[in-house]
C-alpha positions, 0 to 999 in steps of 0.5 A, a space after each residue: 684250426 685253433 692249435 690248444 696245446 699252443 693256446 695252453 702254452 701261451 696262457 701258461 706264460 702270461 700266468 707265471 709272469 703274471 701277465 706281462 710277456 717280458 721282453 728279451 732285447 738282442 744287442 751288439 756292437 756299439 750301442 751308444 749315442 755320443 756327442 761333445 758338450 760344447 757350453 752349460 747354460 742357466 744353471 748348468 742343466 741347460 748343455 749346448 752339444 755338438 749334435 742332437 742326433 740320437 738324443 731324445 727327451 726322457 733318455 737316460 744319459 751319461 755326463 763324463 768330463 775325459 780330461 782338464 788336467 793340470 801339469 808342470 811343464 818345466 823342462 826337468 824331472 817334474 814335467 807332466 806331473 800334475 798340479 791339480 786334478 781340474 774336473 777331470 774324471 768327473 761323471 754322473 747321470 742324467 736324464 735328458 727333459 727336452 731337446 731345446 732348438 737345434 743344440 740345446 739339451 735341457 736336462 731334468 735333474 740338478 748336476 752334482 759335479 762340476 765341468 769344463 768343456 775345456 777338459 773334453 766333456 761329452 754326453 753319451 746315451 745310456 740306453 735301458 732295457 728289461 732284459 738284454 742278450 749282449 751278443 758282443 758289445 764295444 764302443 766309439 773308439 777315443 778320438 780326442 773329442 768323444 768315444 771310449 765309453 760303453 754304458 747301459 742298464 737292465 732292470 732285470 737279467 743280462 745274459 752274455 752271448 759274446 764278450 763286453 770288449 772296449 781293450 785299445 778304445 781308450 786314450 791314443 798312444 803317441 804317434 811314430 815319426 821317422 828321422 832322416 837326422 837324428 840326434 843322440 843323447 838327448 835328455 830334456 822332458 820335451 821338444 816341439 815335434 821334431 823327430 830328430 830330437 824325440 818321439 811324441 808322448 801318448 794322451 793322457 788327462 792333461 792337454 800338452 802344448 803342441 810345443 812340448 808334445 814330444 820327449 821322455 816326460 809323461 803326459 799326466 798318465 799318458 807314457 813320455 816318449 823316447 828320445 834320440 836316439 832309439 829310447 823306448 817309450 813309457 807305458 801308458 798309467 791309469 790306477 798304476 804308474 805305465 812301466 818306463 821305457 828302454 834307454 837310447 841305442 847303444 853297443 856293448 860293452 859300452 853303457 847307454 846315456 842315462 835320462 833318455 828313455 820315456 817315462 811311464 804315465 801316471 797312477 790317477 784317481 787309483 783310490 776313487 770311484 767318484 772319477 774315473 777314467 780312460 786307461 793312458 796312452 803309451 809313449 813312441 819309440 824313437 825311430 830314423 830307420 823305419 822301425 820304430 812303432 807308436 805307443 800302445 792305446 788305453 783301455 777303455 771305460 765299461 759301465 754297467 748296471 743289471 739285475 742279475 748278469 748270466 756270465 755263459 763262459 764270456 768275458 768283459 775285457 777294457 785291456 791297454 793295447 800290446 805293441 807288437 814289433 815281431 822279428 830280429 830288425 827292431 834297430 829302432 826304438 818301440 812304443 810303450 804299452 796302453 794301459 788298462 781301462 776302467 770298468 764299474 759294475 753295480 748288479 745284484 748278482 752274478 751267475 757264473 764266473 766273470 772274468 774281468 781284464 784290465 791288463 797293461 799293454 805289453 812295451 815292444 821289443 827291439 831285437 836286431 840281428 847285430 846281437 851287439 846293439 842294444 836298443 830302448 825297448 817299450 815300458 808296460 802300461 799300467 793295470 787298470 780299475 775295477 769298480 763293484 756294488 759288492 764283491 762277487 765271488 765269481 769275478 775273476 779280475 785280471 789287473 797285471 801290469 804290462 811287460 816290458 819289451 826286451 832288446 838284444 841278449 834278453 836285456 831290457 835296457 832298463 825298461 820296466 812293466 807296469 805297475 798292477 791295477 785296482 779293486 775298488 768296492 761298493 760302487 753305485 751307479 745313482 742318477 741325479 735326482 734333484 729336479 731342475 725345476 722347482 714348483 712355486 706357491 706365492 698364493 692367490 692373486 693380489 689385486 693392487 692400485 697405485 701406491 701399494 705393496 705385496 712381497 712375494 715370497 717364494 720359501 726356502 729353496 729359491 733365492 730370486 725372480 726372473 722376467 719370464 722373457 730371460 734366457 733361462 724361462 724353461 727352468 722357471 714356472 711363471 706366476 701371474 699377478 694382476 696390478 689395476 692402474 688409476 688415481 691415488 684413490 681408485 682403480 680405472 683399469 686391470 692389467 695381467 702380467 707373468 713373471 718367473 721365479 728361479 734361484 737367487 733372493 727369496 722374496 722381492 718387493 712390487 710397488 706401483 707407482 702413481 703413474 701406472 709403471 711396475 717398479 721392482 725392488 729386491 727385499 734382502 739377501 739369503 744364501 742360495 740352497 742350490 
């Protein structure tokens, strides 16, 4: 029995979306396909990864270099200060043209940015749909080599049924160690990992020597940690500086020994949209009675490009992690806060109020019942950034530094919160568009005998031919000329060969000589327009 009012509904619904059923894609918990980039070939389009599992030819993809950094490791004030910004931050997107052997992904469209595998780049999929309910989405947690990050696209609508949550996903807090040994008083910017002498510093944009991995000096935005004996660790800096951490252990009313606490990670990149990174890792406490706790994480990064976004009450939160150290038996030094992430959003409306964290995770407290002793508190993480298309009045940002922890008489023995984070407008989320591959026309074929000369020119834009057989033969078109071998004064037989055109000289010069072999000559230099 046919049900018309049924048919009727149906009909109705392919005419007012003028005949196409327009698809709802439900998605939730992590969506992402992650893996390290390992190499750039040919003209960097060509990435050498980890794995290819998950990467399919015509997939929207994300390049983004996590680190590469560059600090002074004096051992003095200026440690973990940075000399140059390297490539870290660097990010755009790509699509991917074809998966090449077992590692190889060729990408589409020219890269616009510079990178360093040495400064941990990964490639991340970015998955596209018409119109998408987000149940509850997060991310790979940062694990050194890849993870942090949730990105996506919606041509059309949005609609949140859940929170967009990457908070603690970003970089690592430094790791507690217990001493059976300590020291007291130290005051260097590093040591080796030796817990006696301090406590390791969190990650940040920088790669510290494993040498001089632990100490009060930050690590760029990652939070120093605290030094023997019992200072907190600094909070962890991303679009502000982490707060610093509490000065070693000491009884009132006597006075701490000054320059001993972990100093807060750094403000990176607050004023630039063009890089972007993962909120910093808090510094550990110095711990020898078991009651220290490790820096807090950073939040992570949220990338996110829709038509319209229905916010339905939820919330996108990329919070640096609080470290938490309840109870009156903290006789040891706490960790510094996370601080926050990064999030970019680029849509062109938002329906409904959007609140956006980016909060600094809050320093531990060091409370202990001998009300006397006073120990070094954790500093709190930085604020972090907030990217948009254009200013949205319904978004609500939350970018406050993290507090500081408090030790015993509610003192904080000169530990600090974090400094506020950053807004940041307009934003675009572009894609590359320059294909890799560019078609060549060098005209009809050319029919030459001994002795003669042709000039292929290939026009502005190219700049050399390659042999077709040559490492980068995916990124060139190959062009076929005939050449005929015989006397000076006729020609016995034809010969077909291939060759490619890619970027270097614009025109080379073919001659053939009395013996039949083809000789090769570049005809002149020109500035390459890559």
């Amino acid at each position: 029995m046919i049900n018309l009012r049924s048919l009727f509904t149906t009909a109705l619904l392919v005419f007012l979306t003028g005949g196409h059923m327009s698809a709802q894609t439900v998605i939730s918990g992590v969506i992402n396909k992650y893996t390290a980039v390992t190499a750039f070939t040919c003209d960097s389009s060509r990435l050498e990864v980890a794995s290819t599992s998950g990467f399919s030819a015509g997939a929207k993809v994300l390049l983004i270099q996590m680190k590469g950094a560059e600090v002074s490791l004096a051992n003095d004030a200026t440690f973990g200060t940075i000399t140059n910004f390297g490539n870290a931050g660097n990010y755009e997107f790509n699509r991917i043209e074809s998966i090449v052997g077992a590692n190889g992904v060729q990408l589409q469209f020219k890269l616009t940015h510079q990178y360093d595998v040495g400064g941990k780049v990964q490639l991340i999929v970015v998955p596209e749909y018409n119109n998408a309910t987000a149940n509850s989405l997060s991310c790979q947690p940062w694990d050194g080599t890849t993870g942090g990050v949730l990105v996506f696209d919606v041509t059309n609508t949005l609609s949140l049924q859940g929170n967009l949550d990457v908070s603690g996903r970003g970089f690592r807090g430094g790791l507690v160690a217990d001493s059976d040994n300590p020291s007291s008083h130290e005051t260097a910017y590093f040591y080796p990992v030796n817990p006696d002498l301090a406590a390791a510093k969190g990650e940040g944009i920088a790669e510290i020597p494993v040498g001089q991995s632990y100490g009060r000096g930050q690590s760029a935005n990652g939070g120093g940690g605290g030094n023997a004996h019992n200072a907190g660790g600094g909070g962890g800096g991303n679009a502000g500086d982490g707060g610093n951490g509490g000065l070693e252990y000491y009884n009132t009313p006597f006075s701490p020994t000054p320059e001993t606490n972990g100093l807060g990670g750094l403000e990176v990149f607050d004023a630039l949209a063009t890089r972007i990174v993962l909120g910093g890792g808090g510094g550990a406490g110095h711990s020898n009675d078991l009651m220290g706790t490790s820096g807090g994480r950073g939040g992570g990064i949220v990338m996110v490009k829709a038509g319209t976004i229905q916010t339905n009450g939820f919330r996108i939160l990329a919070n640096g992690e609080d470290v938490l150290s309840p109870g009156d038996n903290r006789n040891d030094g706490q960790g510094g806060g996370g601080a926050g992430g990064t999030v970019l959003l680029s849509a062109g409306q938002i329906t409904g109020n959007l609140p956006v964290e980016l909060k600094g995770g809050r320093g531990g407290d060091c409370l202990f019942f001998v009300n006397s002793q006073i120990i070094g508190p954790g500093g709190g993480g930085s604020g972090g950034k907030l990217g948009l298309s254009q200013l949205f009045p319904t978004v609500m940002v939350n970018l406050n530094g993290g507090q500081n922890g408090i030790a015993n008489q509610n003192l904080t023995n000169d530990a600090k919160p974090g400094e506020a984070g950053s807004i940041l407008f307009p934003v675009s989320l572009t894609e590359d568009t320059t294909p890799v591959k560019m078609i060549l026309d060098l005209g009809p074929d050319v029919v030459l005998c001994t002795d003669s000369t042709v000039v292929f020119d290939a026009g502005p834009g190219f700049t050399t031919y390659l042999w077709q057989d040559r490492l980068c033969q995916p990124n060139l078109r190959g062009i076929r000329y005939r050449h005929l071998l015989g006397g000076s004064n006729r020609c016995l037989r034809q010969q077909t060969t291939r060759f490619g055109a890619a970027y270097g000289q614009s025109a080379a010069r073919y001659t053939i000589p009395r013996r039949g072999a083809l000789r090769r000559r570049l005809a002149g230099l020109v500035p390459a327009r890559l």
